[in-house]
N, C-alpha and C positions, 0 to 999 in steps of 0.2 A: 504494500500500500504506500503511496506516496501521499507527503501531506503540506501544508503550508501555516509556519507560525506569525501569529501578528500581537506586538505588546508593544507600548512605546517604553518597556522598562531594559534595557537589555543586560540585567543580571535576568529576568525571569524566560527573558529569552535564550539565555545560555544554560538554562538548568532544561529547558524542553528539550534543547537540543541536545544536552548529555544524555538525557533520559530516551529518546531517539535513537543515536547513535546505539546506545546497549541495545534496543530490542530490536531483535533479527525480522520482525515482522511489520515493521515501517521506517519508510523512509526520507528525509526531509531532502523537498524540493525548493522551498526558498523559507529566510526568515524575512519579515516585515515589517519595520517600526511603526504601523500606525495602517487605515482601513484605504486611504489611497494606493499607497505601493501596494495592499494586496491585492485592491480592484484589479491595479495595470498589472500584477502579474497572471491574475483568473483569465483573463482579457482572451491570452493566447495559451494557456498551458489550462493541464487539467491534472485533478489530485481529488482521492477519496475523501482527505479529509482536510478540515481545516480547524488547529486549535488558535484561540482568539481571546485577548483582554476583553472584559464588559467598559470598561472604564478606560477610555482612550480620550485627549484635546481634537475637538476638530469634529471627530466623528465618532462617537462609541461604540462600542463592537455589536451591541443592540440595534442599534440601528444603521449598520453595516450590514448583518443578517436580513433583518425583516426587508430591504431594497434589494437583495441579492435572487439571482433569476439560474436557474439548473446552478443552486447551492450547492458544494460538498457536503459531506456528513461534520456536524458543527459538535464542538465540544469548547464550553466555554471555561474559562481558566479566570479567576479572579479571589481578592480576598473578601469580598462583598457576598454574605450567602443573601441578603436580601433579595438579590437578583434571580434567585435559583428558580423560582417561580413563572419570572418571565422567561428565562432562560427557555427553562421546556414546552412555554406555550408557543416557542420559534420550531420545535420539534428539534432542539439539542439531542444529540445522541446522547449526553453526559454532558456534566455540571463538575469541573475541579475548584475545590479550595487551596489557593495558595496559606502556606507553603506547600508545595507540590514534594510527594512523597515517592516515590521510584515501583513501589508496590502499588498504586494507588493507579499511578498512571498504566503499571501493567493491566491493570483489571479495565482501565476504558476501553483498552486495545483487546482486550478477549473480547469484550461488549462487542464492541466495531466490529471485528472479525466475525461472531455470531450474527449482526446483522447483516452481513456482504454474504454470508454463505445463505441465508434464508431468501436473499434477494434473488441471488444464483438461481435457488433451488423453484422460486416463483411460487412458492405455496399460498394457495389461492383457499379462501372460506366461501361457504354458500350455506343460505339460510333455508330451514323448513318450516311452518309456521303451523303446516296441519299437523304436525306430527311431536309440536312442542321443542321441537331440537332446532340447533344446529349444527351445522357438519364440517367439520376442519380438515382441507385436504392434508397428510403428511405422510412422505413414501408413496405414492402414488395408491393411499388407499384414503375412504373420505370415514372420518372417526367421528360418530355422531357422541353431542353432547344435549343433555338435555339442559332446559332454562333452570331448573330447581338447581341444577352443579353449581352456576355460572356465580362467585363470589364478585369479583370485581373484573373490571377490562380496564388496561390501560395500553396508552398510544407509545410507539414505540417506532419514532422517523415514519416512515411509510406501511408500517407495521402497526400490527396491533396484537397486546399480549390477555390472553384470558386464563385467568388463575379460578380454578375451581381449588374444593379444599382438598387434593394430596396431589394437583400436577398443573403445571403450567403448560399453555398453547400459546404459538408464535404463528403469525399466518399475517400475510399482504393483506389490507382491508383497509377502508378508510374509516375514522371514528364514526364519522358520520352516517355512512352506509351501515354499520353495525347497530348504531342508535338507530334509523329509522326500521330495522329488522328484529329488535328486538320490539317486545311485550311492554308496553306503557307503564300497567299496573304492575310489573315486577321489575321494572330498571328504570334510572334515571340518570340522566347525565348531568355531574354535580360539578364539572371541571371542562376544559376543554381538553384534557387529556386524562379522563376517567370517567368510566359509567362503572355502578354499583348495583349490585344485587338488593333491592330493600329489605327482605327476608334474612340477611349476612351483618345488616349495622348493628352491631354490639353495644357503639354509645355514638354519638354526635354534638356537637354543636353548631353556631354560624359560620366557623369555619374550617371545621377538621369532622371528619367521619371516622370511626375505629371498624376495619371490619379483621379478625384474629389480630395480630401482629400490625398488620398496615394500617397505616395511618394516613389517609386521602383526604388532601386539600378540597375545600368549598368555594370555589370561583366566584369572586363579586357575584357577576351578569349571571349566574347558577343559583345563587345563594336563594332566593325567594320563591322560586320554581321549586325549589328542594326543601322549603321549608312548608313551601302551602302543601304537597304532595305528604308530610310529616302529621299537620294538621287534616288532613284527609280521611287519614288514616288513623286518628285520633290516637297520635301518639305523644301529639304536641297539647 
C-alpha cells in the first residue's frame, strides 16, 4: 500500500515516517507540510491511503477531507480527541491520538488491510423482508441473519459492519441502503455511522446508547428521532 502524510508539524511527520519505514506492509509516497502540497501531489499520483493532521493554518485537514473527490482511505492523526466524532462522520478509516505509538499505528494498518481485502473480495448484502432476515454474501455462499440477531451496525469506509451477539459481519452496503431495508419498529438510526437494534439498548441517554460493551454515540440531527421513538415505546 502506498500512502501520503500531511502535518504542518515535522517532528510528527518524522515519527509516521519511522513508523512507515518499519512496516513491510506500507509504503510512503510523499510527506506534506500542510493540505495544499497534498492537493498538488493527489492531483497526479494515486495512494491507498492518506494519514492527515485535523489541525493545520490555512486549511485543516477536516476540511481538506470533506472537499476531496475519489479520496484515499483517510486516517486522521491529531492530539485533539474532540475531533474523533467528526473524524468518522468523513468515513475515517481510523482516528490516531498523538502521541502516536508504533503498536497502535500497526493495528490501523491491519484495519486498512482488512478493509482492501473485503473490497477485493466485493462482498455484497441483500435484504429479505418476507422472511424477517437478511442475507450476507461471504465465500460465495449468502448467510442468512435474522432481524432478532442484529445488535448494532456500524459504517465502516464503504463498508458496513453488523455485530450480532457472538460474530461480527463485514459486507459493501451503504448505511443508508441498510436503514431503509431494515424494520422501523426494531432499528433506528441514532448516528450517521450507527443503526441499533432497540431490543439490545441496555441503558441510554441524549447522547451515548450502551448496547453489551459498546458504547454508541447519539448524533445531534438523530438525537430527537431516537428519543421520541424511546417515548413511543414508553420507555421514556
Amino acid at each position: 500500500m502506498k500512502c501520503i502524510i500531511v502535518d504542518d508539524e515535522p517532528l510528527a511527520l518524522d515519527v509516521l515516517e519511522s513508523y512507515i519505514k518499519k512496516n513491510p506492509d506500507i509504503e510512503l509516497a510523499a510527506r506534506c507540510n500542510n493540505a495544499l502540497e497534498a492537493s498538488e501531489f493527489l492531483k497526479t499520483n494515486k495512494v491507498e491511503v492518506m494519514f492527515i493532521d485535523v489541525q493545520m493554518p490555512e486549511i485543516t485537514g477536516l476540511e481538506f477531507v470533506k472537499n476531496l473527490t475519489n479520496s484515499p482511505l483517510i486516517v486522521f492523526c491529531t492530539a485533539y480527541p474532540d475531533f474523533a466524532i467528526e473524524g468518522f462522520e468523513l468515513n475515517a478509516i481510523d482516528y490516531l491520538l498523538k502521541p502516536l505509538s508504533y503498536d497502535r499505528f500497526c493495528k490501523t494498518i491491519e484495519r486498512i488491510k482488512e478493509y482492501l481485502v473485503l473490497k477485493t473480495n466485493k462482498e455484497v448484502e441483500q435484504s429479505d423482508i418476507e422472511y424477517e432476515c437478511i442475507y450476507i454474501k461471504s465465500n460465495q455462499k449468502q448467510i442468512k441473519i435474522s432481524y432478532d440477531q442484529i445488535q448494532y451496525i456500524e459504517a465502516f469506509a464503504d463498508y458496513i459492519k453488523l455485530f450480532t451477539d457472538n460474530k461480527r459481519y463485514i459486507t459493501l452496503q451503504t448505511m443508508k441502503n441498510m436503514e431503509n431495508k431494515l424494520p422501523k419498529e426494531k432499528f433506528i438510526r441514532v448516528h450517521r455511522s450507527f443503526i441499533v437494534g432497540v431490543k439490545y439498548i441496555s441503558s441510554f441517554n441524549s447522547t451515548e446508547i450502551e448496547i453489551g460493551d459498546a458504547k454508541i454515540p447519539v448524533g445531534k440531527s438523530y438525537k430527537d428521532d431516537f428519543l421520541a421513538l424511546m417515548k413511543k415505546k414508553n420507555i421514556l
